[in-house]
N, C-alpha and C positions, 0 to 999 in steps of 0.2 A: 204591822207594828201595833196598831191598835189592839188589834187581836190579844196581842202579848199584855199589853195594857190593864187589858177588861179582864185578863186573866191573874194577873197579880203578877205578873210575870215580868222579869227588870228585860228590858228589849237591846238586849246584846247583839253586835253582829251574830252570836255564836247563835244566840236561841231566834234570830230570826230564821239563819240556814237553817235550822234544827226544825222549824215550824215548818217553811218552806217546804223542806224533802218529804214531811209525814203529809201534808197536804199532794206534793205530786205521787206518791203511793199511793193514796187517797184511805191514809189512815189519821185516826182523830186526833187534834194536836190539842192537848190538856198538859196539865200540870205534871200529872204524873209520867203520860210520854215522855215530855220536856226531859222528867228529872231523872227517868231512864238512860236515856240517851246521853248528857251531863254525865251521869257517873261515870257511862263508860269510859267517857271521855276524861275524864278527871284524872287517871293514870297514867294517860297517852302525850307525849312528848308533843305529837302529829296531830294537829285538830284542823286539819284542812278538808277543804270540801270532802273531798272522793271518801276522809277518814268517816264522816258526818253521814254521808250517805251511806257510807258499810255498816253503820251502827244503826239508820234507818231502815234498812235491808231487813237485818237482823229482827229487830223490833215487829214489823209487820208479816213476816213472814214466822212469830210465836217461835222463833230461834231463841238462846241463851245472850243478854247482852251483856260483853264484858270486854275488858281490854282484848281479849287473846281473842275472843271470837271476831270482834271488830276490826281487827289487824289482819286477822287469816282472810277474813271474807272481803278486807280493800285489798289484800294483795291477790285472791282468784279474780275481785272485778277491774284490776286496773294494770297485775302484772305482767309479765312478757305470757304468750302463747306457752303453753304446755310444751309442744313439742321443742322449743326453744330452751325451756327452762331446765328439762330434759338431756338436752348438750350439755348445758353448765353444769349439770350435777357432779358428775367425776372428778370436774375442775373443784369446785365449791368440799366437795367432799377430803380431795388430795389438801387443802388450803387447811382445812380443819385438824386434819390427823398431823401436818406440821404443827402446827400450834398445839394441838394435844401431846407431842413428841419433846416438847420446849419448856412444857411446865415442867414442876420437882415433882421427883416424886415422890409419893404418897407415904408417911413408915407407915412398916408393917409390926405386927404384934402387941 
């Protein structure tokens, strides 16, 4: 928390996790990390840990940080197994083309 302090930085639960997570990647936590990581967050409903740490992920590993990237990359590190999610798909997929089947449709001309 100090850390945050010395940095000019308001020491938020949010930007202490934030600091946290780039110090356990053992990447530099500044200002502009911080406000990296913040933006992405800033369109995200979800700013819970695992959201925090997908956007840390992202950040250290010279990825793109952004809502969608951050969302994608918490749900490969926290979502069901591959092969699981793989079953669901057919179900997931039937669910959607009802709903696509339900809307008006579209004029034409």
């Amino acid at each position: 928390m100090n850390a945050l302090l010395e940095m000019g930085a308001h020491p938020s639960q949010q930007n202490q996790s934030i600091a946290q997570n780039l110090a356990n990647y053992g990447h530099p936590v500044s200002n502009q990390t911080l406000q990296i990581v913040q933006n992405a967050l800033a369109g995200l409903p979800d700013r819970s840990a695992a959201t925090i740490e997908a956007a840390v992920v992202l950040l250290t590993q010279d990825l793109p940080v952004n809502s969608q990237t951050v969302m994608a990359i918490k749900q490969f590190m926290n979502g069901q197994p591959l092969p699981q999610q793989m079953q669901n798909l057919p179900k997931e997929v039937g669910v959607l083309l009802q709903q696509m089947q339900s809307l008006p449709a579209l004029p034409t001309g």
